[in-house]
ZAMARGU-4260 file (C-alpha; in steps of 0.2 Angstrom, whole numbers, plus 5000, padded with zeros to 4 digits):
<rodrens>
0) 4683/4628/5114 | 4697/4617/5106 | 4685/4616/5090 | 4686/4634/5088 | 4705/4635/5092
5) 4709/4622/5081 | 4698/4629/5067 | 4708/4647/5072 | 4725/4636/5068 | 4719/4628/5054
10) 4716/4647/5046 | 4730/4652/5052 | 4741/4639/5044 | 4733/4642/5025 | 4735/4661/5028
15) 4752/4658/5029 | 4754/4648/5016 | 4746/4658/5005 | 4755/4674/5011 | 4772/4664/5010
20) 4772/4650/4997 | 4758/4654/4982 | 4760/4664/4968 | 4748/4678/4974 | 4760/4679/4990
25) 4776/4688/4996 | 4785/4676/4981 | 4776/4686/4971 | 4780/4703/4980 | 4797/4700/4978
30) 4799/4697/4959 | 4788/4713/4957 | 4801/4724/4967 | 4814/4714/4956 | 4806/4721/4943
35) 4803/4736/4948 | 4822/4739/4953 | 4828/4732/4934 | 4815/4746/4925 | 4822/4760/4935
40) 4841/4755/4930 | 4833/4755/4913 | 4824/4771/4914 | 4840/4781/4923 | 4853/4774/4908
45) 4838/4780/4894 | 4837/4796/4905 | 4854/4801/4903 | 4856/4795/4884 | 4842/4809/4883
50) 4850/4821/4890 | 4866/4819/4880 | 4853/4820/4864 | 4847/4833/4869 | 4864/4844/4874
55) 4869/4837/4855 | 4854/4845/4848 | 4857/4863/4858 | 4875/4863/4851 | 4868/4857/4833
60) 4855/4873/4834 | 4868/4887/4843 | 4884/4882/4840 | 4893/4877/4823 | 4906/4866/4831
65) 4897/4852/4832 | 4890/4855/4815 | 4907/4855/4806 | 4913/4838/4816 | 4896/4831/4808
70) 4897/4836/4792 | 4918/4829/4794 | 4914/4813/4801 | 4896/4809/4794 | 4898/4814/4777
75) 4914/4816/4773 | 4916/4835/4771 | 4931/4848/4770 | 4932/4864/4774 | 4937/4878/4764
80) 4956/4882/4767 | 4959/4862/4770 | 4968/4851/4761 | 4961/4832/4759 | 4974/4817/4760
85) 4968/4802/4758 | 4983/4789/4767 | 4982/4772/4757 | 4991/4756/4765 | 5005/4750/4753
90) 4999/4731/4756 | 4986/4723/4746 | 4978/4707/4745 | 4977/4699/4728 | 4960/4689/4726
95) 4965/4672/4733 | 4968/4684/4750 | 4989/4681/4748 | 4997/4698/4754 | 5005/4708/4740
100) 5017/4723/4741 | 5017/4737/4726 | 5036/4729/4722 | 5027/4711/4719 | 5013/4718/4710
105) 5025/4728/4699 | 5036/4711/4695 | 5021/4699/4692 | 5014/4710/4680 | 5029/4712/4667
110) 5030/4700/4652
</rodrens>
C-alpha cells in the first residue's frame, strides 16, 4: 500500500512538473495566447487599413473628388480655370551652406 501511494505521488509530482515548468507545459500555453493576442492587434489595425483602401477605391471609381486631389497632390496637376503660383523663399544657401539673401547675391556679384 505505501509502495503504490508513493509510486501514485512520485507520478503526481512529474505531472506537475511537466504541466507547470517544461516547455510543452502551461509556460508554453501562455506565450501562445501572447501570441495569439499580438496577431489579432495586428490583424484588426490591417483590417481597418483595408477598409480605408477600399473606401479610397470606391470614391476613386464614383466620385471625381478624390480623383482631382490625386491628380493635385500626386502629380502635380491644375485645373482648367486655375491659376498656378509657385511661392519661392527669398533665402538661399550659397555652396559652402552660408545663408544668402537676393540683396547679398546681387552685391557679391557686381565687379
Amino acid at each position: 500500500m505505501k509502495l503504490a501511494l508513493a509510486v501514485l505521488i512520485t507520478a503526481l509530482v512529474l505531472l506537475q512538473y511537466r504541466l507547470w515548468v517544461s516547455d510543452e507545459g502551461m509556460r508554453e500555453v501562455w506565450h501562445l495566447e501572447e501570441a495569439v493576442e499580438a496577431q489579432r492587434a495586428e490583424n484588426a489595425a490591417l483590417a481597418e487599413r483595408n477598409a480605408q483602401i477600399k473606401a479610397e477605391v470606391a470614391d476613386l471609381k464614383h466620385g471625381s473628388t478624390a480623383l482631382e486631389e490625386r491628380a493635385r497632390n500626386d502629380l502635380g496637376m491644375v485645373a482648367v480655370n486655375e491659376t498656378y503660383f509657385q511661392v519661392v523663399d527669398a533665402t538661399h544657401r550659397s555652396p559652402d551652406g552660408e545663408a544668402t539673401t537676393p540683396e547679398s547675391m546681387q552685391a557679391s556679384t557686381k565687379p
